[in-house]
C-alpha positions as CSV (number, residue, x, y, z in Angstrom):
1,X,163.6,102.6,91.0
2,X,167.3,102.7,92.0
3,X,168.5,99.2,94.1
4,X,171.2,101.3,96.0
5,X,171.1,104.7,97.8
6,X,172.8,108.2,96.2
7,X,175.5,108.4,99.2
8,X,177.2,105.4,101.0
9,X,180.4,105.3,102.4
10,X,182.0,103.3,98.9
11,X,180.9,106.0,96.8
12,X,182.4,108.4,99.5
13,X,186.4,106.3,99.3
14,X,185.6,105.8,94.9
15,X,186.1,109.4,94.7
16,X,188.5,110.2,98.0
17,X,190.5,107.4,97.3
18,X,194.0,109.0,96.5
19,X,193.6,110.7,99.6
20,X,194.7,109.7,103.3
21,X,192.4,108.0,105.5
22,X,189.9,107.3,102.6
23,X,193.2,105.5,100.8
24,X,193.5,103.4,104.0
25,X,189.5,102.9,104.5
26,X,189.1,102.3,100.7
27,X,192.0,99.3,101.2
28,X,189.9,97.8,104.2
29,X,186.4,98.0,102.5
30,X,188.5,95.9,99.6
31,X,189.8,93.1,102.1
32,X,193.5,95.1,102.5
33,X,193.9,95.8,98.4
34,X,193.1,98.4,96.0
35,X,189.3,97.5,93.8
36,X,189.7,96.1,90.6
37,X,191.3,99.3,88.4
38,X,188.5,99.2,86.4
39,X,185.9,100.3,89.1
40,X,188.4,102.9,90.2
41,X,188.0,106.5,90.1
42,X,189.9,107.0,86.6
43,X,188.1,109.6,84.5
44,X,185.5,112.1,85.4
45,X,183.9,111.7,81.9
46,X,183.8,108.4,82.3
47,X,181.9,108.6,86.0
48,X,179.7,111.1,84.1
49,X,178.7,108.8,81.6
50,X,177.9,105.8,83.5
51,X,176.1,108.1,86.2
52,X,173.8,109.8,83.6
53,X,173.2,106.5,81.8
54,X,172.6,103.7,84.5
55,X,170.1,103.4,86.7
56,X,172.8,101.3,89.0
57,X,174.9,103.8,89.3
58,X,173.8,106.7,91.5
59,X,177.2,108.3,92.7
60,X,176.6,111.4,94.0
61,X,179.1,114.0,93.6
62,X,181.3,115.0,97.0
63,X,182.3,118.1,98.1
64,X,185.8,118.0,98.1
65,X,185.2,118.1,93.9
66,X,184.8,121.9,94.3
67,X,187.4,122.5,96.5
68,X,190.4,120.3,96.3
69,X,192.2,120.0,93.6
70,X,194.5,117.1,95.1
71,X,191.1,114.5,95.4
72,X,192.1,113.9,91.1
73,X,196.2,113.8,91.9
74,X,198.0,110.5,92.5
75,X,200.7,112.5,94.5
76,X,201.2,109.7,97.0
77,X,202.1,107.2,94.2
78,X,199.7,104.7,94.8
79,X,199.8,101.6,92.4
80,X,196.5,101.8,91.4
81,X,196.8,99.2,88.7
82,X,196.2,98.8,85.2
83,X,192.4,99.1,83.1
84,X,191.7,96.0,81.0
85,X,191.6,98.9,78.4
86,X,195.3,99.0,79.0
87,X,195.0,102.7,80.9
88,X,196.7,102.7,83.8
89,X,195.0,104.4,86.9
90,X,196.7,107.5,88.3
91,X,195.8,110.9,88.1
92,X,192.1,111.1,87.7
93,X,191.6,112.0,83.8
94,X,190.1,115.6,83.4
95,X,187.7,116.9,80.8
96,X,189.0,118.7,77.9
97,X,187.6,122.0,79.0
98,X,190.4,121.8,82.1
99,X,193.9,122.9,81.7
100,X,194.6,120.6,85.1
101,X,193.4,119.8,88.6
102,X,193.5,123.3,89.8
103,X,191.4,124.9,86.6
104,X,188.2,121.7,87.2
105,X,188.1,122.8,90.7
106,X,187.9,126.9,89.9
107,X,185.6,125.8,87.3
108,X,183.6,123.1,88.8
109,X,183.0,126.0,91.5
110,X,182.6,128.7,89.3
111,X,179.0,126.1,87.6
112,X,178.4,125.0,90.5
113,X,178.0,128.5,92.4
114,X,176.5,130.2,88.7
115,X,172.7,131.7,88.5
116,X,171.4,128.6,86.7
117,X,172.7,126.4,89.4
118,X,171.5,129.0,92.3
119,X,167.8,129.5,90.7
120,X,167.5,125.5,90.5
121,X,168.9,124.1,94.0
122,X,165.5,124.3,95.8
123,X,165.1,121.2,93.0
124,X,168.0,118.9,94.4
125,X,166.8,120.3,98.1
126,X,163.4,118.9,97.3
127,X,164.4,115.5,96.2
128,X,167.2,114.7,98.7
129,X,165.6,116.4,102.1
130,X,162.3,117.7,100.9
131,X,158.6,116.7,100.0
132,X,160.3,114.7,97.0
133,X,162.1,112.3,98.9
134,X,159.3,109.9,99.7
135,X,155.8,108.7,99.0
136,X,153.8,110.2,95.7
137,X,156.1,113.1,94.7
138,X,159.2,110.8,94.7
139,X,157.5,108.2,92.7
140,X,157.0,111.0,89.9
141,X,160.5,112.2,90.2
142,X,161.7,108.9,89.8
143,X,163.8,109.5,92.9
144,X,162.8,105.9,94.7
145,X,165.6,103.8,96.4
146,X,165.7,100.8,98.0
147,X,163.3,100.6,101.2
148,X,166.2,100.0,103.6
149,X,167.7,102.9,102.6
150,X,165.2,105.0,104.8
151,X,165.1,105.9,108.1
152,X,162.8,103.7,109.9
153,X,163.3,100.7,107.8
């Protein structure tokens, strides 16, 4: 079903990437330069969107979006370059529901540690280290990824 895996060191530096090392490791992945600015980490809603409507994309979230606020901050002044929408890329654009970096963290937390979350992680368990990560179960949880992807391959 999906042609990549859910965690590999690119999605790792497109989300740590304003950050040292990943800044420096992101720059060697990219031949010594920044990506393209329009495959930068930009806007969450926009990384929401294409994650929950393309089967290509299967960036899965890190942790350091729960508890560090300066993962969304350009404070080093990188030069990130400019969208072919004309945007140019710095701070990482917040939802609307967040005052600033400090308030999507508490918040992001705050869902992500809630009782709807809590009663339904035995779910994402299943499908990342459980019975749903290969064979039958995956197939019907439409949680299949490339065959090299898997230990053993």
């Amino acid at each position: 079903h999906y042609g990549s895996h859910y965690s590999t060191m690119g999605f790792v530096l497109y989300y740590l990437l304003r950050l040292e090392p990943f800044t420096s490791h992101h720059k060697a992945l990219q031949s010594g330069r920044f990506d393209h600015a329009d495959r930068l980490f930009h806007s969450l809603g926009q990384t929401y969107h294409s994650c929950t409507h393309s089967s290509s994309d299967v960036k899965e979230l890190v942790p350091e979006l729960f508890c560090l606020p300066d993962v969304l901050l350009n404070r080093n002044g990188l030069s990130l370059g400019t969208r072919q929408d004309g945007q140019a890329v710095d701070d990482v654009r917040l939802p609307p529901w967040a005052s600033d970096a400090v308030d999507f963290v508490a918040k992001h937390r705050a869902a992500l540690e809630c009782d709807h979350v809590s009663e339904r992680l035995h779910q994402w368990v299943d499908l990342i280290f459980g019975a749903k990560q290969q064979g039958q179960a995956a197939q019907e949880a439409h949680n299949v990824f490339f065959y090299l992807t898997y230990e053993g391959a």
